[in-house]
N, C-alpha and C positions, 0 to 999 in steps of 0.2 A: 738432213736426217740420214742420210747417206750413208755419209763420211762421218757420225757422229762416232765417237769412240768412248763414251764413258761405259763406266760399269751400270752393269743392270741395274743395279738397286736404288741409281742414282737418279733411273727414267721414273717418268710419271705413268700413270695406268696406259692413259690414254698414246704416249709413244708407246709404253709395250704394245700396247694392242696392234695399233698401228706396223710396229715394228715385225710382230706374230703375223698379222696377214701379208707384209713383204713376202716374210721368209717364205710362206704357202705357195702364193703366188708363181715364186722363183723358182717353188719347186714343182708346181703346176707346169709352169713352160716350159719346163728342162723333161717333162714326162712329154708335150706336145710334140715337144721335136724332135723327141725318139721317134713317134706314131710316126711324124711327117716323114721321118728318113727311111721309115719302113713300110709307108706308102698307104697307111692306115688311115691319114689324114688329106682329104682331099682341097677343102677350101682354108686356105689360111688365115684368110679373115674371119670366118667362123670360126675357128682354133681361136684367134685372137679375142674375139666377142665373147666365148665359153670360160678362154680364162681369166679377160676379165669380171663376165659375171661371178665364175666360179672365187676371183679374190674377194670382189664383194662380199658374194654370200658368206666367207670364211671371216671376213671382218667386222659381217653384220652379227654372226654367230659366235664370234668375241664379242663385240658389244653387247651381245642380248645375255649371253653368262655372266659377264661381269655386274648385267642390271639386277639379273636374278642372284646374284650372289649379294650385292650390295642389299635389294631387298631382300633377302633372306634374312641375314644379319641384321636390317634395321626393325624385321619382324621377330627376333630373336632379344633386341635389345628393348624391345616395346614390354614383351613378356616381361624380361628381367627387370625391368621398371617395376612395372605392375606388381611383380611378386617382393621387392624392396618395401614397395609403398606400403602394402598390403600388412608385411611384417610389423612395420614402422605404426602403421595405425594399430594391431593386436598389442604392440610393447606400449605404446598411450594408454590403450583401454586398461593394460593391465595394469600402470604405475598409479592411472586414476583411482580403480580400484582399490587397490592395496591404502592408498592416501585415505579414501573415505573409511574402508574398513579399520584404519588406524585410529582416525579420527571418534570412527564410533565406539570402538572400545576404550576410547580414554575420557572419552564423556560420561560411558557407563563407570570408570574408573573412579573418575571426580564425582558421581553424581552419590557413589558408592560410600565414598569417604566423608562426603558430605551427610550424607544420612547416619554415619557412625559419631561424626561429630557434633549433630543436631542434639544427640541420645544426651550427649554430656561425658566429661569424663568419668570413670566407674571407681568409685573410692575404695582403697584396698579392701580385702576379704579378714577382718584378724584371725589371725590361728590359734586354734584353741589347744593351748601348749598345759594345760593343768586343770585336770574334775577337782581338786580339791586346793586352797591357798598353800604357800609355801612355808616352812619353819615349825609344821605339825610333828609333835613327838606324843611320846606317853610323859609324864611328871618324874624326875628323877628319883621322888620318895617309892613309885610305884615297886611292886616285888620285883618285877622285870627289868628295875632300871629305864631310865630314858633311853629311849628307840623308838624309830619310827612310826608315826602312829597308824596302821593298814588300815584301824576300824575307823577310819574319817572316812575313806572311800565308798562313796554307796555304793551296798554290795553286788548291784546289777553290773556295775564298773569295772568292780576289782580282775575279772579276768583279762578286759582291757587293756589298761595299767599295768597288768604285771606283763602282758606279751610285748608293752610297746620298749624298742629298745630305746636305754638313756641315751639323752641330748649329748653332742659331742659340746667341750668346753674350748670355746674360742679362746687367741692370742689376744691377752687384751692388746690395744690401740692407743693413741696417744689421744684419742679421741674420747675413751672410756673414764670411766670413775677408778679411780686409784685411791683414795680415801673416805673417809666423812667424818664432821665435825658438829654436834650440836653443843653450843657452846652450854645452855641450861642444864644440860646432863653430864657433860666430861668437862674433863681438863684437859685431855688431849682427843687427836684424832682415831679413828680406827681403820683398818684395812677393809677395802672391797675388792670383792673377788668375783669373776663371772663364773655365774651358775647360782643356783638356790636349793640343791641338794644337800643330802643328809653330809655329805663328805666336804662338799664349800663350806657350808655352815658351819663347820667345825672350823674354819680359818679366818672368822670375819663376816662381814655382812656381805649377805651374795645378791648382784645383780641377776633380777632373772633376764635369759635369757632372750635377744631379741625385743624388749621395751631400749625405751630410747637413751639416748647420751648424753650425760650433763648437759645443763643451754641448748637442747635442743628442742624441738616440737614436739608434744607427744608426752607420754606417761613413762617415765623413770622408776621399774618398781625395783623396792631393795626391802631384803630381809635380814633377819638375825633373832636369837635364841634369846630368852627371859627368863630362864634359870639352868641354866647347861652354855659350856663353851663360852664363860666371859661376860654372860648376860649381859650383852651388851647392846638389846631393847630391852631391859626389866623395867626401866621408867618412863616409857611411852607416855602413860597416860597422864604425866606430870606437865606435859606440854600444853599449851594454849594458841591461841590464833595471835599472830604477830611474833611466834618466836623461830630466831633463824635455826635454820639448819645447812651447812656448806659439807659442798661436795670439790673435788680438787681431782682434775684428771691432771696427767704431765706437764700442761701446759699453763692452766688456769683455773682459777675457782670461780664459783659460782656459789650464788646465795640465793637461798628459797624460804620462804616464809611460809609459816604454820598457815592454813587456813578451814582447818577439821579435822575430828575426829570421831569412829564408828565403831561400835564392837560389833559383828558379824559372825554368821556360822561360818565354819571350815568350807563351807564347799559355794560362798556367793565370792565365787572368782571374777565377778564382775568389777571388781574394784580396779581388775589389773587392765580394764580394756583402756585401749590406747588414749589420747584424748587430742583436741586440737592446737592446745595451747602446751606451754613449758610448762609439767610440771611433775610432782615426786609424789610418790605412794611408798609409806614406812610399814610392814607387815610384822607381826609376830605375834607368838602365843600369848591366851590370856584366858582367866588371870593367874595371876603366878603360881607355881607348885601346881596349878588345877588343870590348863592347858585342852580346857575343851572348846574352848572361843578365840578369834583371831581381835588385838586390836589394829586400829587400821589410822593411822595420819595422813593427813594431805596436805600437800604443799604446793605454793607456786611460784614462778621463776620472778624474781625481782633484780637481782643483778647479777653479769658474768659478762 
């Protein structure tokens, strides 16, 4: 241990230690032998006995630093255990947490959706897009001429009606009605237009707005005039049950069969309400030149 010559970092605790009380030691004797030379020391064996106890003590006092310093740190590292673990269990509680709370808000979720689904699905609301049927005028003999007829409106209504602004008129669709044909009454087809206004009705028979599309589910209503613009409903009332009436969007026609007919007031707009099945509602004034009743056809889808 001597004569060792490695670098320090290369010794173990216990040669530094060992090596530290040397060095004390050496430097204990080289103080004795001053004393001795200066006659301060009288037994040399005593000198000798003092510093060897004295290296002792300096090596036992390295060893007991190095105990207390090792347990220090191993009390340091028990701590820092403890406060790991301690985290580590708080981050459990809390992801456990968060899981159940997830859990019970998706049950409440499910349990929620399930009770809306129980209800049933809620069948549309129809909108009530007309107080009075469509294709109402005065009589073209009238002093006024044919125009609009205001006095259908019950008069509770009329301020209504006149505030609410007009329906905007859609593009028709490839999907809409583009003609119609009863073969019992023409020779040829007539134009359909969307809308059922005073100004469509002037072009042709107007889809009203929002009923359904050829071959589709639901109530197809179409109007048109009986002695103004073409009268082209003046012979409604000459139809029967079983006679066709074809309607032609862009793509395809479609055939519907007569299956009634109703003369109604102006204002049992009930006829337009939707229905579940395919089929067509024919509206217009009646009777002729008089134009104070609506007559009303019904049809239903038989081919397209």
């Amino acid at each position: 241990m001597a004569h060792d010559r490695r670098p320090a970092k290369d010794l173990s605790i216990q040669e530094l230690e060992i090596l530290l009380a040397r060095k004390k030691r050496e430097a204990r004797r080289g103080r004795l032998d001053q004393l001795r030379r200066s006659g301060r020391v009288l037994q040399v064996e005593a000198g000798e006995d003092a510093e060897i106890q004295l290296g002792r003590e300096d090596a036992l006092g390295v060893s007991q630093k190095t105990e207390l310093a090792e347990e220090t740190n191993g009390k340091r590292k028990v701590w820092f255990n403890r406060v790991l673990l301690t985290v580590e269990v708080l981050a459990v509680v809390g992801f456990a947490y968060i899981l159940l709370s997830g859990a019970g808000a998706l049950r409440q979720l499910n349990a929620e959706v399930a009770e809306v689904l129980s209800v049933g699905q809620a069948s549309p609301t129809p909108l009530i897009t007309a107080v009075v049927l469509p294709s109402g005028h005065t009589p073209p003999t009238d002093p006024g001429g044919a125009r609009p007829n205001e006095a259908e409106i019950p008069e509770h209504l009329r301020p209504i009606v006149q505030s609410m602004p007009g329906l905007s008129v859609p593009t028709p669709g490839p999907a809409q009605a583009r003609s119609i044909f009863i073969p019992k009454l023409w020779n040829d087809a007539a134009p359909v237009v969307q809308g059922d206004g005073w100004e469509q009705l002037k072009k042709g028979v107007g889809q009203h707005i929002g009923s359904a599309d050829p071959g589709s589910n639901g109530n197809m209503v179409l109007s048109a005039h009986n002695d103004i613009f073409g009268e082209l409903f003046r012979d409604l009332d000459k139809l029967k049950p079983g006679d066709e009436i074809r309607v032609q969007t862009s793509m395809q026609e479609y055939v519907y069969r007569v299956t009634g007919m109703r003369i109604v007031s102006p204002t049992e707009v009930n006829v337009m309400s939707p229905t579940a099945k395919a089929t067509v509602t024919l509206i217009s004034c009646y009777p002729y030149l008089v134009d104070t009743e609506r007559i009303v056809v019904f049809g239903e889808l038989v081919d397209g």
